[in-house]
N, C-alpha and C positions, 0 to 999 in steps of 0.2 A: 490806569496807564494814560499818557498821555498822546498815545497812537494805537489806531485800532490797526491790528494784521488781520490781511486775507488772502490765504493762499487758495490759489487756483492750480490745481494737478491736469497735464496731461491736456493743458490749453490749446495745443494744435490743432487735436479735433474737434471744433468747436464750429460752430454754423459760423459761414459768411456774417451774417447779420449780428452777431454773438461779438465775432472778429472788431466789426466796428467800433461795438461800443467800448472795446478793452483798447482798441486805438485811441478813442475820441480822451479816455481818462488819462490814457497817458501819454496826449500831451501837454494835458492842466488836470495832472493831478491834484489830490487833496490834500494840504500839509497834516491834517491831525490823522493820514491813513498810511497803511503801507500792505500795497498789494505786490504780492511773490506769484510768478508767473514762471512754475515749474514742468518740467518738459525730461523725459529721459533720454530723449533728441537732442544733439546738438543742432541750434540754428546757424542755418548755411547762408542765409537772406534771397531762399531761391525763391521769394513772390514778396509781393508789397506788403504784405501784413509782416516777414518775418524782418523784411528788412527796414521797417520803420519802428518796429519794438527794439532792433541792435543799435538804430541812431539815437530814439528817444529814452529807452532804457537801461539801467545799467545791467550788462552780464555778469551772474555771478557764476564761476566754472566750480562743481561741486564732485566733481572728477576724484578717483580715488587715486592717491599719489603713486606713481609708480616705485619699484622697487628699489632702485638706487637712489630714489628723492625722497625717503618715506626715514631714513635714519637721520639727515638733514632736517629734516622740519620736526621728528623728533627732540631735537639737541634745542631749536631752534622754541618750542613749546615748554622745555623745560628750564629756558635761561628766562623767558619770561616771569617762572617764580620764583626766578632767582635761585637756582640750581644749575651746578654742571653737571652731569651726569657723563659717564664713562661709558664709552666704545662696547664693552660687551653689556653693560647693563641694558644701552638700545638694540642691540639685538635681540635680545635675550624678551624684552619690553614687547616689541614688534613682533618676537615668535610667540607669545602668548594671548597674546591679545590678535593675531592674525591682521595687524596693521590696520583694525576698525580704530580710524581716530577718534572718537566716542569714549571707547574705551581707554586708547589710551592716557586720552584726558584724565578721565577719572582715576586712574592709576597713579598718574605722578601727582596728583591732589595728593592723594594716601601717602604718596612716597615721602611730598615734601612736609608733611604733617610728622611722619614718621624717622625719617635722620635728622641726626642732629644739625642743630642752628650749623650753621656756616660749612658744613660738609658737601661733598659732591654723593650723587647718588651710584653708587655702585651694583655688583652683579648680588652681593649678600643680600644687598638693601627689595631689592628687586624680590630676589626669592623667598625673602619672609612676607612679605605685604602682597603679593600677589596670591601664594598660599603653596605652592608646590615647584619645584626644581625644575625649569622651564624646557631645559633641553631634554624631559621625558617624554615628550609627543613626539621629537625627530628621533628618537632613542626607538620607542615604540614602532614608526613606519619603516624603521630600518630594519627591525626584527620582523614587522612581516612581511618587508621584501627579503629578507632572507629563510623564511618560512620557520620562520621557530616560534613554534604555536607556543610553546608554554612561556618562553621570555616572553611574548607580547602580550598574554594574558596575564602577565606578573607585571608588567609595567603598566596596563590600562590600571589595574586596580591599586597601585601607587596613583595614579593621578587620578581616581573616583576618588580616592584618600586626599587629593590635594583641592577639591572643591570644583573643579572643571565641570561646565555646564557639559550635560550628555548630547546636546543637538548642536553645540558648538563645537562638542572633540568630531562629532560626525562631518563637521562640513570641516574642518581644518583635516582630519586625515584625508578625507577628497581633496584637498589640494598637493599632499603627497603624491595620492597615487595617481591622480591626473600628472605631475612635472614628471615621474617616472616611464608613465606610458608614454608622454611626448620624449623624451627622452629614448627610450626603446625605438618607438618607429621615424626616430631624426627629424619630431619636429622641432630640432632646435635646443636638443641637450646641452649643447656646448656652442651654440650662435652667441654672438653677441648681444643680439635682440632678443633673446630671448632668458641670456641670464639677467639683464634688467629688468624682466618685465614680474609680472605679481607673483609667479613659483618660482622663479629665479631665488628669491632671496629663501628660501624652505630649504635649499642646500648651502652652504658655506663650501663643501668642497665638492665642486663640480665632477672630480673624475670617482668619486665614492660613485655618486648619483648616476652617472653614466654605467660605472660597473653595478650596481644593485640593479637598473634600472633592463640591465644584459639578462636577468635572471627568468624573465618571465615571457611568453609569446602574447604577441598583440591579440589574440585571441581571449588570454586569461585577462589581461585590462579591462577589455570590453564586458566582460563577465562579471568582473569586480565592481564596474560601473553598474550595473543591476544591483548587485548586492547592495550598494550606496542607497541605490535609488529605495528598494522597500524596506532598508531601515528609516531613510528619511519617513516612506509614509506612515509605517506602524509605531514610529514617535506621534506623529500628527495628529494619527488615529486614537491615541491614549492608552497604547501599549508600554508594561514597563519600560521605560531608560535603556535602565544598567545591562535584567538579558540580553533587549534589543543590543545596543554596543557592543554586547560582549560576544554576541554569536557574530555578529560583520565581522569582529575582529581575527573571531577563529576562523572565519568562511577565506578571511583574504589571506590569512597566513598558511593556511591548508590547501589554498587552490581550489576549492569546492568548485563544480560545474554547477 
C-alpha cells in the first residue's frame, strides 16, 4: 500500500501530553500515513485540543442516517451502480437489513450482480437475493403484539427458513417493541420527531402502531425489556440460537411476568 493507516479509538481520553503530540502530527502530517482519530463523541471544540483538530483536521460524521434520510441515500448508493431501484424494494432493503449500511452495501452488490443488465431493482428482485419475504419480521412483531403465540411462532420459523442471523432477528424485534412501548406511554407515537427518527420507519402505518401499541400496559414493556435483555446474554453465553429466539418470542406474545 502506498499509505500506512492508524486509527486511534476513543482519543479524547488520552493524557495531556498524549494530546500534544497528536497536535503537533497534525499539523505537518505525514504524506505516505493516514491517521483516523475516532471518538463516539461528537466534538464541540469546548478546549484547545478539540478545537485545533476541527480547524487542522478533517471531520468525518459517521452518524447513522436518520430514518427519512436512509431511503435517499439508499436510491442514491444504488444509482452509483448504475441501478434504479423502486420505492418498495428500498424499503423493504432497509427493513431487512435494519438500515446497517454495511449491509446494505453488500446487498445491492448481490442485487446488481443478480438482475438483469439494464433493469431496475424491484421488490421480487430483493426477496430472492436477500433469502426470505422481508415484510415477515413486521408480520411477526405484529402477531406478538397481538398475542397470537402460535402465528408468531409460525412466522419466526418462516424466517429461521429464510437464513436470518438469530442475534440480529433479536436486536431488530427490540426495535419493534421499544417504537411500540414509546408509542403506548406518548413518547412520540405519532410526533413528528419522532416518526422520522430510527423506529419511525419499522411502521409504515403509524395508526396500526398506535392501536397494536394500545394493547399492552407499560408495565409488560418493561418486562419484555428483560426478556430482550437474557436472551441477548444466553446467545453470548453460547446457548442455542433458535430455543433461545423461540422462547423470547413466546415469552413476549404470552405476556409471561
Amino acid at each position: 500500500s502506498e499509505k500506512r493507516v492508524t486509527v486511534v479509538y476513543e482519543f479524547l481520553g488520552l493524557a495531556p501530553s498524549q494530546r500534544t503530540q497528536h497536535l503537533t502530527y497534525v499539523r505537518n502530517p505525514v504524506e505516505s500515513a493516514c491517521v483516523a482519530l475516532v471518538s463516539c463523541e461528537r466534538l464541540t471544540g469546548k478546549n484547545k485540543f478539540e478545537r485545533e483538530l476541527l480547524d487542522e483536521a478533517e471531520p468525518v460524521d459517521c452518524g447513522r442516517p436518520s430514518g427519512d434520510k436512509l431511503p435517499a441515500l439508499v436510491r442514491r448508493m444504488s444509482e452509483k451502480r448504475g441501478r434504479e431501484i423502486e420505492d418498495e424494494a428500498v424499503t423493504a432493503l432497509v427493513d431487512w437489513t435494519d438500515g446497517t449500511l454495511n449491509r446494505i452495501a453488500n446487498e445491492l452488490d448481490k442485487l446488481d450482480c443478480f438482475a438483469a443488465e439494464g433493469s431496475s431493482i424491484g421488490l421480487a428482485e430483493v426477496e430472492k437475493v436477500v433469502g426470505a419475504k422481508t415484510s415477515g419480521l413486521r408480520d411477526l412483531a405484529v402477531a406478538i403484539a397481538r398475542r397470537e403465540t402460535g402465528s408468531a411462532l409460525a412466522l419466526l420459523d418462516e424466517l429461521v427458513d429464510g437464513g436470518m442471523d438469530q442475534a440480529q432477528r433479536v436486536s431488530q424485534l427490540y426495535g419493534y417493541w421499544i417504537s411500540l412501548w414509546l408509542a403506548r406511554t406518548g413518547g412520540g407515537g405519532v410526533s413528528r420527531g419522532y416518526w422520522g427518527g430510527s423506529y419511525g420507519r419499522l411502521w409504515p402505518d403509524r395508526r396500526q402502531l398506535v392501536s397494536l401499541a394500545g394493547g399492552r400496559t407499560s408495565r409488560e414493556y418493561a418486562r419484555g425489556v428483560g426478556h430482550f435483555y437474557r436472551a441477548d446474554v444466553d446467545i453470548r453465553r453460547g446457548m442455542p440460537p433458535g430455543p433461545t429466539v423461540g422462547l423470547l418470542v413466546y415469552e413476549l406474545a404470552k405476556g409471561a411476568s
